[in-house]
C-alpha positions as CSV (number, residue, x, y, z in Angstrom):
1,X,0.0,0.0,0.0
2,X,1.1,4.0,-0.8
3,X,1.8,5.7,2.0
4,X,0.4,9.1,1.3
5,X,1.9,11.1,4.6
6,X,5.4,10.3,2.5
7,X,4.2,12.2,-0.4
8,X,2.3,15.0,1.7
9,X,4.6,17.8,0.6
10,X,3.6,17.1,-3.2
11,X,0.4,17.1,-2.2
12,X,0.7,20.4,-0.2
13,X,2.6,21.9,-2.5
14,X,-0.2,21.2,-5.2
15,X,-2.8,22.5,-3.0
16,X,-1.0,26.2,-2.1
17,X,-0.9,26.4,-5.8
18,X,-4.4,26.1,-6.6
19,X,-5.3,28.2,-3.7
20,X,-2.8,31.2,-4.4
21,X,-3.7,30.6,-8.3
22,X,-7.4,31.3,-7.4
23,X,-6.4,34.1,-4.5
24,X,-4.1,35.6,-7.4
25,X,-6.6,35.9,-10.4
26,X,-10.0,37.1,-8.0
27,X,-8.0,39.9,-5.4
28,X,-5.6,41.6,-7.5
29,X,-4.1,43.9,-4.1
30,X,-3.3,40.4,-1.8
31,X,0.3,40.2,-2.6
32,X,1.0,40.2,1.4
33,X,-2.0,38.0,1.8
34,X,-0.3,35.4,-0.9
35,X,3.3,35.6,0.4
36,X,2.0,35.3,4.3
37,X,-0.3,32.6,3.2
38,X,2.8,30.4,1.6
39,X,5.3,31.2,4.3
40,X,3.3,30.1,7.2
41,X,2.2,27.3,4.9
42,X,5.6,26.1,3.8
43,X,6.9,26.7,7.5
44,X,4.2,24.5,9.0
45,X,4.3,21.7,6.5
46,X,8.4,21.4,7.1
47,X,7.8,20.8,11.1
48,X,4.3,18.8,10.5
49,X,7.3,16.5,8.4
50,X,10.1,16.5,10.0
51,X,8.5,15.9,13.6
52,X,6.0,13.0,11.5
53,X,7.3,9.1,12.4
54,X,6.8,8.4,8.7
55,X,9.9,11.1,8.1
56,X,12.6,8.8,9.9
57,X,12.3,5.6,8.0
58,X,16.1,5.5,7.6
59,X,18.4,4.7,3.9
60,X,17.4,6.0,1.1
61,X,13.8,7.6,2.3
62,X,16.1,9.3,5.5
63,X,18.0,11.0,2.8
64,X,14.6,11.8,0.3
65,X,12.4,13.4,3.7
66,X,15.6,15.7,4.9
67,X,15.6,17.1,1.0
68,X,12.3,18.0,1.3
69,X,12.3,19.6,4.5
70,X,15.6,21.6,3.8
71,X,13.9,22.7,0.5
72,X,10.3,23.8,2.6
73,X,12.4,26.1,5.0
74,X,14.4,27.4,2.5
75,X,11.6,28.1,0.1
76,X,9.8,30.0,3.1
77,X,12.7,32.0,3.2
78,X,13.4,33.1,-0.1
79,X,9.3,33.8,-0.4
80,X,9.5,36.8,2.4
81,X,12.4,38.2,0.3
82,X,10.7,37.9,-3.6
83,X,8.4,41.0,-3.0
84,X,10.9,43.9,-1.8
85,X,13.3,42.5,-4.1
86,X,11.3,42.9,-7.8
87,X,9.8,45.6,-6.6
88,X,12.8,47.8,-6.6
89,X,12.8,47.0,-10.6
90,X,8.9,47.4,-10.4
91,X,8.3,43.9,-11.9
92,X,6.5,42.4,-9.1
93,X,3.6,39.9,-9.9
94,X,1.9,37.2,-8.1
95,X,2.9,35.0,-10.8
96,X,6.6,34.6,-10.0
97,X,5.0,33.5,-6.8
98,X,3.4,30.7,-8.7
99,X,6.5,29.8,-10.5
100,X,8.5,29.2,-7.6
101,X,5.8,26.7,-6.0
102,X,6.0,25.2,-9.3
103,X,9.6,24.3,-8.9
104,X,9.5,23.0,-5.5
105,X,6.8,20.8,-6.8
106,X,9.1,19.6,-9.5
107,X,12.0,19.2,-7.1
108,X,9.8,17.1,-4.9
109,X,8.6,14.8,-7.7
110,X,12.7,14.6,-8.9
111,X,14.4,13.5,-5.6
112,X,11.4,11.5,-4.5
113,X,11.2,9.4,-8.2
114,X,12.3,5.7,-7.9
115,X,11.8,5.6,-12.0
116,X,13.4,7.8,-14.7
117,X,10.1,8.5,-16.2
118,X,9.0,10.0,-12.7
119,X,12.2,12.0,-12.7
120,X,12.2,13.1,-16.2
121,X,8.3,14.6,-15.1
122,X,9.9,16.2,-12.2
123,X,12.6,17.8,-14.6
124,X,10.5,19.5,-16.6
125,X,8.0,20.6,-13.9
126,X,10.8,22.4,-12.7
127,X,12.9,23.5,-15.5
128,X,10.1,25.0,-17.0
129,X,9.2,27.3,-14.0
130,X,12.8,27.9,-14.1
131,X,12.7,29.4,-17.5
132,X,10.0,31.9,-17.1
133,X,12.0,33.1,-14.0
134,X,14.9,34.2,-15.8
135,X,13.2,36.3,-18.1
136,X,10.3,37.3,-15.7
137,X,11.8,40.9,-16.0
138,X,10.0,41.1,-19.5
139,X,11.5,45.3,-19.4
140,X,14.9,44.2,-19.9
141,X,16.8,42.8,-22.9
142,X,19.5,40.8,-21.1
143,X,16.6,39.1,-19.2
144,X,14.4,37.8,-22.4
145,X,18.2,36.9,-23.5
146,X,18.8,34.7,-20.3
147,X,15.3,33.1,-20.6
148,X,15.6,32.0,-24.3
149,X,19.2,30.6,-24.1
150,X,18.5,28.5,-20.5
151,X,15.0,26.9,-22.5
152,X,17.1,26.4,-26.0
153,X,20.0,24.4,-24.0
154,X,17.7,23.3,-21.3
155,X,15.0,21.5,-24.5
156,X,18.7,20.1,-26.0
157,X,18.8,18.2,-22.3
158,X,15.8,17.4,-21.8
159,X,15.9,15.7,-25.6
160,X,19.3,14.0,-24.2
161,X,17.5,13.0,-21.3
162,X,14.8,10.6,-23.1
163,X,17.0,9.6,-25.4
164,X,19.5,7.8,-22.3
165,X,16.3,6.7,-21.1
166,X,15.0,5.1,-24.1
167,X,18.0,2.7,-24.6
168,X,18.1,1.7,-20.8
169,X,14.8,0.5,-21.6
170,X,15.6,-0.9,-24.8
171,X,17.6,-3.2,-22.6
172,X,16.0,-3.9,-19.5
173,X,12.2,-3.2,-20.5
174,X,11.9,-1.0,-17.2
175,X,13.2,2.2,-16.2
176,X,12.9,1.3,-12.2
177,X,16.2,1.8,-10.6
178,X,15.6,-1.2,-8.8
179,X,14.7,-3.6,-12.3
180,X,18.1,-2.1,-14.0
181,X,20.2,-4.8,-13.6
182,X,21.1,-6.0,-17.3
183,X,23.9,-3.4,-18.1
184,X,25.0,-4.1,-21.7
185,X,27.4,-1.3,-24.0
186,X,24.0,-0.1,-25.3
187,X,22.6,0.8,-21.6
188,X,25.9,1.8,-20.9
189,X,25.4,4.6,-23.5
190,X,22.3,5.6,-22.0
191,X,23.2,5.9,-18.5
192,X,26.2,8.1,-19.6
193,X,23.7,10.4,-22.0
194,X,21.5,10.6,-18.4
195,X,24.4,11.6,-17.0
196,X,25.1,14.3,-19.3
197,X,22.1,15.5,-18.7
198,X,22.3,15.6,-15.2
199,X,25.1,17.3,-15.7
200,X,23.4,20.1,-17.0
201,X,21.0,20.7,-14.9
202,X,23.8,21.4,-11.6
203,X,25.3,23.3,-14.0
204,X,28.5,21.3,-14.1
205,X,31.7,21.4,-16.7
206,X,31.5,21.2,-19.3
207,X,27.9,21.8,-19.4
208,X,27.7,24.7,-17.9
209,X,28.1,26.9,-21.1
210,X,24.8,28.3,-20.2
211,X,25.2,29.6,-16.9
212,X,27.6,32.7,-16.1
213,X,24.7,34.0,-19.0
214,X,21.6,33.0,-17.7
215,X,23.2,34.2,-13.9
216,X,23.8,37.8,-15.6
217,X,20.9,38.4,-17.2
218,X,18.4,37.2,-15.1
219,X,16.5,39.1,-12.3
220,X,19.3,38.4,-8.9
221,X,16.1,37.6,-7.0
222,X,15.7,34.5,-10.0
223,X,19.9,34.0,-9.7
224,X,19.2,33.0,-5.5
225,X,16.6,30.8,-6.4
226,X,18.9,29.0,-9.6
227,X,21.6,28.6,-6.9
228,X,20.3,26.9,-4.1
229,X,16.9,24.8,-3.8
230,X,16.3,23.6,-7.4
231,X,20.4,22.8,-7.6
232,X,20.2,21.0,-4.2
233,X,17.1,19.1,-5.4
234,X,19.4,18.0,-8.8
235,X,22.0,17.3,-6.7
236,X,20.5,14.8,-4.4
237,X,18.7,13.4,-7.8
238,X,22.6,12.8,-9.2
239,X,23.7,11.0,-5.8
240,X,20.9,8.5,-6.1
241,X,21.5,8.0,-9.7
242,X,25.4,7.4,-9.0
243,X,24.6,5.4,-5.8
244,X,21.6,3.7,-6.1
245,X,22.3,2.1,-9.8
246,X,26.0,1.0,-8.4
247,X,27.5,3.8,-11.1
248,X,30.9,2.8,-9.4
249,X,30.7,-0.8,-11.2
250,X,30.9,0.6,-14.7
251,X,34.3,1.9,-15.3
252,X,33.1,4.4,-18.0
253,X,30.3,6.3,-17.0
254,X,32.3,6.5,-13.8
255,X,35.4,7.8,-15.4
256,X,33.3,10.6,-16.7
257,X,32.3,11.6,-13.2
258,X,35.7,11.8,-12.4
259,X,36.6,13.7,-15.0
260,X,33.4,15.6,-15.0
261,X,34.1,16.4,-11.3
262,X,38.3,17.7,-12.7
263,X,36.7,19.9,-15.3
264,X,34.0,21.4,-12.9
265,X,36.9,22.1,-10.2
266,X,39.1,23.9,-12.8
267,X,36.9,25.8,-15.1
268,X,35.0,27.2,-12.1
269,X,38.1,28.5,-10.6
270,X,40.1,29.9,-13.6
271,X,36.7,31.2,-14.9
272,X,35.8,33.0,-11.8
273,X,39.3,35.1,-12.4
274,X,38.5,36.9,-15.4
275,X,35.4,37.8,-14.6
276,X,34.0,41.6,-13.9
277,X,30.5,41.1,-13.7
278,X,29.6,39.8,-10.1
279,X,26.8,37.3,-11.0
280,X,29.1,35.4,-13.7
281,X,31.7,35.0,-11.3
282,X,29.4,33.5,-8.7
283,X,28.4,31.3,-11.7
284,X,32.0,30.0,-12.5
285,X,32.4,30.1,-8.2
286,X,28.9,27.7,-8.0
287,X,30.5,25.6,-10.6
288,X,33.7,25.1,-8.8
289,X,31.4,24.1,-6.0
290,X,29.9,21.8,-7.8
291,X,32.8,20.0,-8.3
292,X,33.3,19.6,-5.1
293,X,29.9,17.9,-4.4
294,X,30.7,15.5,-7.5
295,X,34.1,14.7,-5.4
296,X,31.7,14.3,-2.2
297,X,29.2,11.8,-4.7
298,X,32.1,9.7,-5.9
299,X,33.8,9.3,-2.5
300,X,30.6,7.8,-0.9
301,X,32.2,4.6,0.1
302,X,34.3,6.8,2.8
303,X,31.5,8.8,3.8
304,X,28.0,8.5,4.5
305,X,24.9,10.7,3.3
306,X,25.3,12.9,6.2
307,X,28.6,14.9,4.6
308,X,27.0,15.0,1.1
309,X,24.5,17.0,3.0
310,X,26.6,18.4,5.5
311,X,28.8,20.6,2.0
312,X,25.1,21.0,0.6
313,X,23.4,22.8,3.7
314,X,27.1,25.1,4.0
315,X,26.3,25.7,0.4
316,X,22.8,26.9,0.6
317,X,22.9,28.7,3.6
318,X,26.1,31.3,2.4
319,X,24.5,31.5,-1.1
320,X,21.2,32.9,0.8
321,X,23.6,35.3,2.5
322,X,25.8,36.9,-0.1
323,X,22.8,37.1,-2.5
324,X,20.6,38.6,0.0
325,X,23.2,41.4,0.5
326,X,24.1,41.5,-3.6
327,X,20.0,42.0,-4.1
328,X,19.9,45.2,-1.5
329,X,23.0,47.0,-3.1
330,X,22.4,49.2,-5.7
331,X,24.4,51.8,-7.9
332,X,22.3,54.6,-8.7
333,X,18.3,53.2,-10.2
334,X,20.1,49.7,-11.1
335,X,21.2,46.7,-9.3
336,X,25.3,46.4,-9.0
337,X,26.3,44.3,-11.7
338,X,30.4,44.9,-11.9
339,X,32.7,44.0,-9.1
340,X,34.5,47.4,-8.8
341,X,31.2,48.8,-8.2
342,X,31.9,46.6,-4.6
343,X,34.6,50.0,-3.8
344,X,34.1,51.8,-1.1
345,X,31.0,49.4,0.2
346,X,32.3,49.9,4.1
347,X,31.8,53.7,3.6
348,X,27.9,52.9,2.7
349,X,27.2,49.7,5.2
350,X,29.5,48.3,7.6
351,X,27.3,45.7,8.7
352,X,27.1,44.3,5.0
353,X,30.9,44.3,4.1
354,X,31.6,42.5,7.3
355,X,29.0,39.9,6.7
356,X,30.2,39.6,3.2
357,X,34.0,39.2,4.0
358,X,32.7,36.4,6.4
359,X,30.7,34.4,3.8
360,X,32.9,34.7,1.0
361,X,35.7,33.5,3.3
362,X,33.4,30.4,4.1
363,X,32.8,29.8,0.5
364,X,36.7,30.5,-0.4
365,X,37.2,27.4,2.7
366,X,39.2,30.1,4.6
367,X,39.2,28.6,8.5
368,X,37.6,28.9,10.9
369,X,34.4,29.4,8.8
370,X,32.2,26.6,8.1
371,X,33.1,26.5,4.2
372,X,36.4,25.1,5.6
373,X,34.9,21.8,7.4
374,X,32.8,21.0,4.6
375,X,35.5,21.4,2.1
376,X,37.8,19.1,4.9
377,X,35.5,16.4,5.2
378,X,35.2,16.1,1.4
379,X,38.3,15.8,1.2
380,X,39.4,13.7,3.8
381,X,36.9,11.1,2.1
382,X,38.4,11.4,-1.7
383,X,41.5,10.8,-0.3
384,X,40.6,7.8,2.0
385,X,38.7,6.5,-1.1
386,X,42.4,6.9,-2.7
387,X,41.6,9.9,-5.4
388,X,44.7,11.9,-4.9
389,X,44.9,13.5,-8.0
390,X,41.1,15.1,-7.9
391,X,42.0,15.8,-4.4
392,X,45.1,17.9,-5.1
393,X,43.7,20.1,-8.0
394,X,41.0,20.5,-5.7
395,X,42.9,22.0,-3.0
396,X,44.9,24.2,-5.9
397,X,41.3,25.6,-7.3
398,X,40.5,26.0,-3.9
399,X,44.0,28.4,-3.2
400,X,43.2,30.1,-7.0
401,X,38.9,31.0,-6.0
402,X,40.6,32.5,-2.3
403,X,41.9,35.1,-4.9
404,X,39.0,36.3,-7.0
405,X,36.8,36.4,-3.1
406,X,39.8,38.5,-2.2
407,X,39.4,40.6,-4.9
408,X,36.1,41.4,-4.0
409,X,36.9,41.9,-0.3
410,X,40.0,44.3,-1.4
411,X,37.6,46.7,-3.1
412,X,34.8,47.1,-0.4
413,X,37.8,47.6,2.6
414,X,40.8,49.6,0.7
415,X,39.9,50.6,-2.6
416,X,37.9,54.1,-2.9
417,X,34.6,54.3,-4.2
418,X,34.3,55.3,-7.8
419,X,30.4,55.7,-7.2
420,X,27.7,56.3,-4.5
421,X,26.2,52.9,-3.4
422,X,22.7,52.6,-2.3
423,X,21.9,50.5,0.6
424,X,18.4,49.4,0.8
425,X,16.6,49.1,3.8
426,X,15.1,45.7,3.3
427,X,14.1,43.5,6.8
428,X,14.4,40.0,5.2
429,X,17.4,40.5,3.5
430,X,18.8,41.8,6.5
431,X,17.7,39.1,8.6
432,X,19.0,36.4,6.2
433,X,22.3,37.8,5.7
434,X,23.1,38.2,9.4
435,X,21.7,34.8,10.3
436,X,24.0,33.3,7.3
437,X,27.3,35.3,8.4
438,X,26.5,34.1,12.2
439,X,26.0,30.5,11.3
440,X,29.5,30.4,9.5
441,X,31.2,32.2,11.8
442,X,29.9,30.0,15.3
443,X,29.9,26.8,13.4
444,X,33.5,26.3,14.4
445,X,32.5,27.1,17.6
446,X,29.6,25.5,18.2
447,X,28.4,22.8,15.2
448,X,26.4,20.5,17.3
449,X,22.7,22.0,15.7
450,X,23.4,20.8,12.3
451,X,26.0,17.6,13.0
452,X,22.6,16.2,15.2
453,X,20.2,17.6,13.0
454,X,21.5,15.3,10.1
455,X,22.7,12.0,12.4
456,X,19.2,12.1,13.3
457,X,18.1,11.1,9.8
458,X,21.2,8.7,9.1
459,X,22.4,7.2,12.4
């Protein structure tokens, strides 16, 4: 028999969508209404799941529940900061509201799917939401630019996608992870086109041609969302691919993980140095991060699910910090797009550069930051697990990214501003940014919250 409280999120999900869809089309001034409605929804949902019995079933649905709740609490998050944030480009409508529910939906179907049909569905529900986000700002060029090249590449995976799916099946007459057992050349093929796919959608090298693009033109409120909860949903979709159908057994498709993971560690770091714009070089920088989480995916034998999610929660919680502080910056009318526009940025907020010099230490793995420890305990597990050569050009990409943060923190401490920065005042942003900067900073300090949050779900 289904059990239903396991899928109660989808269903949730589903049901907030209809109602805001309804609420959105009859009462054209509830925008507060709407976003209240979802946040206390999505906040009582995560602790209605994660306090449930059916949520601790250990393996694979341990790893599946703790997704969805990380993804329901960070979605609550990034829904009190969507308003203030498009409307300082006046593009605010209840539809973006819409889209983002539509994601998490697709997210939910993805990392919950035991069948790539399932998956590809939960793809597509998201990818398409993710499409009309990047170019929801239909007043600006770069924006319709960013939309149209992330569906063009995005269709091209998606076609990849079914085609690795279709000669698995051509094999094995089932596309259940579990009834994939008769691995000939031709579903060898297949599994490696999934994988490309896959790929893709993380955003990792080579296939990430479309991102520093998509990151720069699209609305930065859009570029937080990209980084974070749809990417972490991917993410734990690609360890249970590489896991769960025993990925390690077939030399090939492994030795493009491997070399996959290289590329993504490189290419992210020299990338990031050349860049001006800000948002491209935290493209090449999420890149280089991915990488990292590849390393992390490959290394499993050494390590359990616990430091895969361990990097990922580092991950998402510094990305909500330096975006929330990159969205409330602004350079006369428009948003700070290059990175010597950063000069000066002590003059105009104190508070911000010293909560931005914190998280872009944590992502550079500076120590005592919490970056550091996940970076460490990736490491420590690719080497155990005997990868020495991944491991040392990770550590040298890791040297070359401290550089380009550096960069950054250079010009908001000692360089002179070349133009007057505009601090917003904007309470969620605020609050995230200051809850992201302490939580890196005390982790050192004091890391039992998260270390027993996740052994509670995998010991």
């Amino acid at each position: 028999m289904i059990n239903l409280s396991f899928y109660l999120p989808e269903i949730f999900i589903l049901s907030l969508i209809i109602i805001s869809l309804l609420i959105g089309l009859y009462y054209k001034n509830s925008n507060t209404i709407l976003l209240g409605l979802n946040f206390i929804g999505l906040i009582l949902i995560s602790l209605f799941y994660a306090f449930s019995p059916e949520s601790f079933l250990g393996g694979e649905n341990s790893m599946i529940a703790l997704s969805k709740i990380i993804i329901l609490i960070s979605t609550a998050i990034y829904i009190l900061m969507i308003k203030k944030s498009l409307d300082l480009d006046s593009i605010y409508r209840f539809e973006f509201l819409l889209f983002v529910l539509f994601a998490i939906l697709g997210s939910f179907v993805l990392i919950s799917s035991d069948n790539f049909l399932t998956a590809f569905i939960g793809i597509e529900i998201q990818s398409l939401s993710l499409y009309l986000m990047a170019s929801f700002n239909t007043k600006s060029l770069s924006s319709n630019e960013a939309g149209v090249k992330y569906f063009s590449l995005g269709a091209l995976s998606s076609g990849f996608l079914l085609f690795g799916i279709s000669m698995v099946y051509f094999d094995n007459s089932s596309i259940q992870f579990s009834e994939i057992n008769k691995i000939t050349y031709f579903s060898e093929i297949g599994l490696a086109i999934i994988a490309i796919s896959l790929f893709f959608k993380v955003a990792a090298a080579p296939f990430h041609i479309w991102t520093p693009d998509v990151y720069e033109g699209s609305p930065t409120i859009s570029v937080l969302f990209f980084a974070t909860i749809p990417k972490l949903a991917s993410l734990v979709f690609l360890f249970r691919f590489y896991n769960e159908l025993n990925i390690k057994d077939y030399d090939s498709i492994d030795f493009i993980f491997k070399i996959v993971c290289i590329l993504s560690l490189l290419i992210g770091a020299y990338g990031a140095i050349t860049q001006k714009v800000i948002k491209r070089l935290l493209a090449f920088s999420s890149i280089n991060h991915v990488g990292f989480i590849l390393i992390s995916i490959i290394s499993f034998k050494f390590l359990s699910e616990g430091t895969f999610f361990f990097y990922l929660i580092i991950y998402l919680v510094t990305s909500f910090g330096v975006f929330s502080i990159l969205i409330s910056l602004r350079a006369d009318k428009e948003e700070i797009t290059l990175i010597s526009q950063f000069s000066g940025l002590k003059t105009y907020s104190r508070s911000k550069s010293i909560a931005l010099l914190i998280l872009l230490f944590s992502l550079a793995g500076i120590p005592p930051f919490a970056g550091f420890f996940a970076k460490f305990f990736v490491l420590n597990a690719a080497i155990n697990e005997g990868y020495i050569f991944i491991s040392t050009i990770a550590v040298v990409t890791s040297v070359i990214a401290a550089f380009y943060y550096l960069r950054i923190i250079k010009n908001m401490f000692f360089d002179e501003p070349d133009s007057k920065i505009k601090v917003k005042s904007m309470f969620y942003n605020n609050i995230t940014y200051i809850s992201s900067a302490t939580f890196v900073t005390l982790f050192a300090i004091y890391p039992d919250p998260l270390i027993f949050l996740i052994n509670s779900y995998f010991n």
